[in-house]
MARMIMAR-542956 format. One record per residue (C-alpha): residue number from 1; residue in three letters; x, z, y. Coordinates in steps of 0.001 Angstrom, whole numbers. Each point is the difference from the previous one (the first is absolute). Layout:
<atoms>
<atom NUM; "ALA"; <X; Z; Y>>,
...
</atoms>
This chain:
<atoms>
<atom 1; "UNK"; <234412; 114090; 110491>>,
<atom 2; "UNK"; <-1721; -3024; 1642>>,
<atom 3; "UNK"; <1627; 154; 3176>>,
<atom 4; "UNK"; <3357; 240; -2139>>,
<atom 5; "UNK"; <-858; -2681; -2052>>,
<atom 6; "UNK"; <-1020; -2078; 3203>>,
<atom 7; "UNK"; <3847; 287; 1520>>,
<atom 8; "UNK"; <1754; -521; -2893>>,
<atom 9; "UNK"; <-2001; -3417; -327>>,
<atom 10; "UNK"; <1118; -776; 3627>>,
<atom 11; "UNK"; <3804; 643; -794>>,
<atom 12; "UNK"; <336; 3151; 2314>>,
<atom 13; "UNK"; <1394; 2457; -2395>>,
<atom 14; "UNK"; <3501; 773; 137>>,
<atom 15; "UNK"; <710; 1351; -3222>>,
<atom 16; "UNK"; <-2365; 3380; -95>>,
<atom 17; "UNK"; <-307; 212; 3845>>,
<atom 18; "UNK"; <-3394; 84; 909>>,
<atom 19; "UNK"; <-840; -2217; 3480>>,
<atom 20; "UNK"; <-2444; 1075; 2184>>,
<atom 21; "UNK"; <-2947; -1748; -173>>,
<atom 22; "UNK"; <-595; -838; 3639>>,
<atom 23; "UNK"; <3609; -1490; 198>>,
<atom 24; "UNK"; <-1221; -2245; -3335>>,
<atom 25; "UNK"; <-3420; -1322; 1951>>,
<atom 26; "UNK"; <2556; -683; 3443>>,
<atom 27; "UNK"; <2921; -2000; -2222>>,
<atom 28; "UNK"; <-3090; -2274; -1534>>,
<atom 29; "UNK"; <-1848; -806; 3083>>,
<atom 30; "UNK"; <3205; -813; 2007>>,
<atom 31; "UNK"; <666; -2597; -3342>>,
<atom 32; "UNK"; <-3433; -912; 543>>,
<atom 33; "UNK"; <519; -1047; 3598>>,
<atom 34; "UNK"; <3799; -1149; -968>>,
<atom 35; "UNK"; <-2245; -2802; -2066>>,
<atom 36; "UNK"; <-2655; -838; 2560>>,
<atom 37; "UNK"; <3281; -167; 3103>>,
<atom 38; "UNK"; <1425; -2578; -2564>>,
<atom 39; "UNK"; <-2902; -2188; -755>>,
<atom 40; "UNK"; <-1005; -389; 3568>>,
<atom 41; "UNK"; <3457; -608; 856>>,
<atom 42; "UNK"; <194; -2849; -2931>>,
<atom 43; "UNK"; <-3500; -1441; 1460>>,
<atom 44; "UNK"; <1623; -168; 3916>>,
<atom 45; "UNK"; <3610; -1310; -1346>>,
<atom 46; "UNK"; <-2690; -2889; -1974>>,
<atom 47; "UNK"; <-1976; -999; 3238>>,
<atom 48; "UNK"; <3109; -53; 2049>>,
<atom 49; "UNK"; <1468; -2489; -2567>>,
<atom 50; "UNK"; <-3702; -1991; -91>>,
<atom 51; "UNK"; <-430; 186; 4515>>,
<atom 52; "UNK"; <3767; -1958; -204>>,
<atom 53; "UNK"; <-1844; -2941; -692>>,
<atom 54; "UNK"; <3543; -984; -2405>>,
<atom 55; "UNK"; <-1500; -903; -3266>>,
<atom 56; "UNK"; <-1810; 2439; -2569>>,
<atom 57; "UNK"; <1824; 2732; -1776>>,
<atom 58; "UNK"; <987; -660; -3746>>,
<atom 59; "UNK"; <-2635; 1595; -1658>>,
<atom 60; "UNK"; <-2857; -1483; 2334>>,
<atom 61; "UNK"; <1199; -3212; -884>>,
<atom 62; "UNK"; <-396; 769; -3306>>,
<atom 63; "UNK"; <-3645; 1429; 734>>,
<atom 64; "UNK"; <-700; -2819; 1825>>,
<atom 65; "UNK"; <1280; -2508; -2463>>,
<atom 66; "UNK"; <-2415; 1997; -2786>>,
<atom 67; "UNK"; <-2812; 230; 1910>>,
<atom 68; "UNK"; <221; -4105; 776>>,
<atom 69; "UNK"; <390; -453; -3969>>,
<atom 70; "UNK"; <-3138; 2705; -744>>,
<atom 71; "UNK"; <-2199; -431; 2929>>,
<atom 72; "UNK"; <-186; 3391; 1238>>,
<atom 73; "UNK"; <1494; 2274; 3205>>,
<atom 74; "UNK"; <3518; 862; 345>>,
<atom 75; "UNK"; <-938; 3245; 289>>,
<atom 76; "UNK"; <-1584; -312; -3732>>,
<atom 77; "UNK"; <2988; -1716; -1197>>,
<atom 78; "UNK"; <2221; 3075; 1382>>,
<atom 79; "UNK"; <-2292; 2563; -1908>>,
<atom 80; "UNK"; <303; -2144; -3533>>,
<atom 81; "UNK"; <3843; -436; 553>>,
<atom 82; "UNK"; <33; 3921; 406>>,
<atom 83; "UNK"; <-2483; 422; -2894>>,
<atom 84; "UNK"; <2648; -2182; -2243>>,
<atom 85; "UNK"; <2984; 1489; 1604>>,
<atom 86; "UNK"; <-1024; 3592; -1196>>,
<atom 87; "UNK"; <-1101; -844; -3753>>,
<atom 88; "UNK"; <3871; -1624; 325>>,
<atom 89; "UNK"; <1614; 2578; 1325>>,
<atom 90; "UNK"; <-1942; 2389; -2287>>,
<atom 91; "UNK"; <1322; -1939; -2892>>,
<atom 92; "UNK"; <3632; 591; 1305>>,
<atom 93; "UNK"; <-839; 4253; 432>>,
<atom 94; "UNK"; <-764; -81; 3586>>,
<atom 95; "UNK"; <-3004; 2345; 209>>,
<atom 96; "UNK"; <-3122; -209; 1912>>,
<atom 97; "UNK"; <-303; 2312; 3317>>,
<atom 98; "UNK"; <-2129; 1292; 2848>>,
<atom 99; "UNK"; <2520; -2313; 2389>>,
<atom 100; "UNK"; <-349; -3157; -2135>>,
<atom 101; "UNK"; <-4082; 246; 439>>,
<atom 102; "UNK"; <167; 432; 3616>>,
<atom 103; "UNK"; <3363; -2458; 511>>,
<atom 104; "UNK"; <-2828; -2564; -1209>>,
<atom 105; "UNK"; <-2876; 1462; 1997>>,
<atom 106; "UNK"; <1040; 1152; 3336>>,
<atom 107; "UNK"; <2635; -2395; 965>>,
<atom 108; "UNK"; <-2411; -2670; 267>>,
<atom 109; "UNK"; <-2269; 2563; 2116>>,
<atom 110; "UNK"; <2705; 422; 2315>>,
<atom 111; "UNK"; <975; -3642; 267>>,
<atom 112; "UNK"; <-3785; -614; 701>>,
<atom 113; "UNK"; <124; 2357; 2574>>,
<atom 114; "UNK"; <2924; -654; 1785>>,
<atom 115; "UNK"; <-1143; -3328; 356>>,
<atom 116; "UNK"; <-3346; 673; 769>>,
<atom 117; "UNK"; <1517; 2105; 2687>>,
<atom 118; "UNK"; <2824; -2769; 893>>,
<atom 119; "UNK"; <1862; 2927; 294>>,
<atom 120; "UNK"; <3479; -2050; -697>>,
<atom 121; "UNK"; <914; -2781; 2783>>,
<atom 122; "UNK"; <253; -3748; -455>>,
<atom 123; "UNK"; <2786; -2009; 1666>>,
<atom 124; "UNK"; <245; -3703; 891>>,
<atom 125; "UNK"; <3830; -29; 236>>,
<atom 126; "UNK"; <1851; -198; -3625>>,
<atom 127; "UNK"; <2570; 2651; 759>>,
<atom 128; "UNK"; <-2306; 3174; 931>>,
<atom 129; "UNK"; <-2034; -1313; -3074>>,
<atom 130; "UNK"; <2993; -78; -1931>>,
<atom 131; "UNK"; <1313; 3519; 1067>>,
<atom 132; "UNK"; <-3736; 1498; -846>>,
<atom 133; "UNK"; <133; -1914; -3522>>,
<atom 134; "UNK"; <3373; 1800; -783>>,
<atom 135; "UNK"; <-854; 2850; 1907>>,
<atom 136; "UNK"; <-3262; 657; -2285>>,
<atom 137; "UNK"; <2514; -806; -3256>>,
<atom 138; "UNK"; <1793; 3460; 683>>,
<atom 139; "UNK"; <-3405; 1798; 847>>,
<atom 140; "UNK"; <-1170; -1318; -3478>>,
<atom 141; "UNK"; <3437; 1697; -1737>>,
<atom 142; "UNK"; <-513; 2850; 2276>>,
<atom 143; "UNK"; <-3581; 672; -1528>>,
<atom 144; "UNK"; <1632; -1303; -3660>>,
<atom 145; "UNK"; <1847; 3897; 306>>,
<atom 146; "UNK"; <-2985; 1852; 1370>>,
<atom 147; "UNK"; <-2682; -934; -2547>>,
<atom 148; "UNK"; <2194; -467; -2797>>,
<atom 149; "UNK"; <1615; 3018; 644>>,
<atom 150; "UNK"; <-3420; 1982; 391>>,
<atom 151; "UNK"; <516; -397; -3682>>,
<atom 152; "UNK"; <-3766; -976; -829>>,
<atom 153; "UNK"; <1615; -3285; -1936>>,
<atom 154; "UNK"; <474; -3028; 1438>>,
<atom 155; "UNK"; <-2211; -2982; 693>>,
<atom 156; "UNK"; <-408; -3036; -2306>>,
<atom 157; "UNK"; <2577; -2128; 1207>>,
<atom 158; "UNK"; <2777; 2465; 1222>>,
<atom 159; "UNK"; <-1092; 1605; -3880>>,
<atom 160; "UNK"; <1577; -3401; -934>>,
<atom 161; "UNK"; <3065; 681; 2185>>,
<atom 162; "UNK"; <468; 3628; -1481>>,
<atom 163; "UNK"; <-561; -1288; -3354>>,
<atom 164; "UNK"; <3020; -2647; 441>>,
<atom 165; "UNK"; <1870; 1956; 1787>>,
<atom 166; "UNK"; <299; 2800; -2803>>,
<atom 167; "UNK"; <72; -2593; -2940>>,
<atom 168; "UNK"; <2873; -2138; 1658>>,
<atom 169; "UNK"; <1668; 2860; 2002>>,
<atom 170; "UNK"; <371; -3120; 3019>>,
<atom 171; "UNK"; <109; 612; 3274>>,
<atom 172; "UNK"; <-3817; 215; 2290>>,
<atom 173; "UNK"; <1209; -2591; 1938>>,
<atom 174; "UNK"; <795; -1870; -3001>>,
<atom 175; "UNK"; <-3234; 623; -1746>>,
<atom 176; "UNK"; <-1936; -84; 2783>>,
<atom 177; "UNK"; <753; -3236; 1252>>,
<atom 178; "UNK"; <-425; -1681; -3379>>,
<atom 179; "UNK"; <-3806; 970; -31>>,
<atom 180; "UNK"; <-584; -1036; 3178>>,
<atom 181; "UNK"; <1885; -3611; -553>>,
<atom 182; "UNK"; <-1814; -619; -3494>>,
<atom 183; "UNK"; <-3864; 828; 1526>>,
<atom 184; "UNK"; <960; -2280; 2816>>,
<atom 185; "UNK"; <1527; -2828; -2180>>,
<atom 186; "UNK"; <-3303; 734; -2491>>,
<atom 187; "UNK"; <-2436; -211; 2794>>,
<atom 188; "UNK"; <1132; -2889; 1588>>,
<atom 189; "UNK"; <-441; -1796; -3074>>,
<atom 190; "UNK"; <-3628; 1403; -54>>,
<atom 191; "UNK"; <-650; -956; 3397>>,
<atom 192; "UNK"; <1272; 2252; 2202>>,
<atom 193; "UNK"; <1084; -443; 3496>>,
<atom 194; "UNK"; <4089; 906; 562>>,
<atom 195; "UNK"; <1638; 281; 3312>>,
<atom 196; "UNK"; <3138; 644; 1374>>,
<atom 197; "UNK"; <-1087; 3607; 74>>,
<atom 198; "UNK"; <-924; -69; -3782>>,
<atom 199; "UNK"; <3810; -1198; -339>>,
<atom 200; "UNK"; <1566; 2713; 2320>>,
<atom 201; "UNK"; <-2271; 2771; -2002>>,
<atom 202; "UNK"; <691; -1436; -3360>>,
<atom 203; "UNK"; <3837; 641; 491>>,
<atom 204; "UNK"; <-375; 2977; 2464>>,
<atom 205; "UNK"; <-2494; 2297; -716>>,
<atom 206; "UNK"; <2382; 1284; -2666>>,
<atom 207; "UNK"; <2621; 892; 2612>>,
<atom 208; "UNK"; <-2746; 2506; 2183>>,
<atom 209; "UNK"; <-752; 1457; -2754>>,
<atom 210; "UNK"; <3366; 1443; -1598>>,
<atom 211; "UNK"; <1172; 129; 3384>>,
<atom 212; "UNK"; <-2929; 2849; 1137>>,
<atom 213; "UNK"; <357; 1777; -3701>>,
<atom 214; "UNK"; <3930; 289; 668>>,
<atom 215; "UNK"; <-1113; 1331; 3897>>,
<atom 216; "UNK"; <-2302; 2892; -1716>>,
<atom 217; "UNK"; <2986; 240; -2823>>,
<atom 218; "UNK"; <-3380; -801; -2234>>,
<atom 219; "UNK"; <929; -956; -4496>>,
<atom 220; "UNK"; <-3276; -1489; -681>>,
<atom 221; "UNK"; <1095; 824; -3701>>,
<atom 222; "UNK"; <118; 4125; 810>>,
<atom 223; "UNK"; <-3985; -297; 1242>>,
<atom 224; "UNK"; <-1862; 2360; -2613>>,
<atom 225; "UNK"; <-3334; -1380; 402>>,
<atom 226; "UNK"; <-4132; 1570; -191>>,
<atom 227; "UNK"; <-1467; -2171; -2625>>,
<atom 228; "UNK"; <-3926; -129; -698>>,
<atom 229; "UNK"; <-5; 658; -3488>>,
<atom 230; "UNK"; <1863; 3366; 955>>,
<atom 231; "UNK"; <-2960; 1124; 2380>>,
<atom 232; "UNK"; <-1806; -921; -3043>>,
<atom 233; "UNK"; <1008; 1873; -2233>>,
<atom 234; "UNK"; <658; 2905; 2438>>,
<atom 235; "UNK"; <-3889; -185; 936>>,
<atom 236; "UNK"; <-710; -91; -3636>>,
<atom 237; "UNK"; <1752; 2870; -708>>,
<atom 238; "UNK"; <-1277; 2354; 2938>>,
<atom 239; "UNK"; <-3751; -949; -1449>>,
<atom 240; "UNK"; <783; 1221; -2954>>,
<atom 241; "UNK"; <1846; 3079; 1272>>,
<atom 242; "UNK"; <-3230; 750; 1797>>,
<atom 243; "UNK"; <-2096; -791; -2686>>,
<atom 244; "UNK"; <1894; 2167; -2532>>,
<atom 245; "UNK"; <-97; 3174; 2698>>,
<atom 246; "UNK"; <-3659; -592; 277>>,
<atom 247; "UNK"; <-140; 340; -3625>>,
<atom 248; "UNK"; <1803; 3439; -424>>,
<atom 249; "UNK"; <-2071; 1494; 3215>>,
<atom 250; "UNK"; <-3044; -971; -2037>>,
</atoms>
């Protein structure tokens, strides 16, 4: 009854049909490594934008803008934007998940590392720099579809994207450039350094990323996501299952 109870919290019955367990445990971890593909992904299409040399992305100029105003790290100011960006999206039904704790946590592991291991190239010329800058735009959308679509809920800010994007019914591109021009506009007020990169992001990065959902055919509204409070209450209820069989063995 456990095991039964288990599947039909993960969404793999089909009416009455009962799945076989191993094929459950397979369809999870490949979600599970769907997530981790995307969020390295995001962290290389990130460092490619940041080795161009062009100017910050949006949101790091609005990181660095807030950490000028609060005297503290970017990365610091990134993990308080995300911090406010969930309780907001929360307010607007946009549940916490698995993908939206790591999105904050392992992106900025593999950005560290990546750079640690100058694993992406720097070039002196402006058009190879420009090519990479773009280039690491599409990889970004590219890893957009792959963790989003791992269906573990999204991260703080592309939360905020979702969020719009199902209240206004507006295109990604639409939405998506919006955010990035307002946390560019906000954090140059703040402070923040803005290049001609931070321009050609602001009004591009919208483009990659409806362009590589429309290549995987991917509706960002269809995603049925694996919220926390779920494995929650799922974990809650198998502790009680086993606490009420111990109780009628004794």
């Amino acid at each position: 009854m456990v095991c039964n109870l288990a599947l039909r919290k993960w969404g793999f019955f089909m009416k009455e049909e009962i799945v076989d367990k191993n094929k459950v445990v397979k369809e999870v971890l490949l979600r599970i490594v769907k997530l981790n593909i995307g969020l390295f992904l995001y962290a290389v299409g990130i460092v490619m934008a940041i080795e161009a040399e062009l100017g910050l992305g949006p949101w790091d100029v609005f990181h660095q803008g807030l950490a000028n105003i609060m005297g503290i790290t970017i990365g610091q100011a990134s993990i308080i934007v995300g911090f406010v960006l969930v309780v907001a999206n929360s307010f607007f039904g946009e549940r916490l998940g698995w993908g939206t704790i790591t999105n904050m946590i392992f992106i900025g592991l593999y950005i560290d590392l990546l750079m640690f291991l100058e694993a992406i190239p720097v070039f002196s010329s402006f058009l190879p720099s420009l090519i990479m800058m773009l280039s690491g735009l599409f990889v970004i959308g590219v890893a957009s579809y792959f963790y989003i679509g791992a269906g573990f809920g999204t991260g703080p800010r592309d939360g905020l994207m979702v969020v719009l994007r199902k209240r206004t019914n507006k295109s990604v591109r639409f939405i998506r450039n919006s955010i990035e021009v307002t946390a560019s506009v906000i954090g140059y007020l703040l402070g923040g350094t803005v290049g001609l990169g931070t321009v050609v992001i602001a009004f591009s990065i919208g483009y990659f990323v409806q362009f590589a959902f429309k290549l995987f055919k991917f509706d960002i509204s269809a995603v049925e996501h694996r919220f926390i409070d779920q494995d929650l209450a799922y974990l809650k209820k198998i502790l009680k299952n086993k606490k009420n069989d111990a109780h009628h063995t004794l």
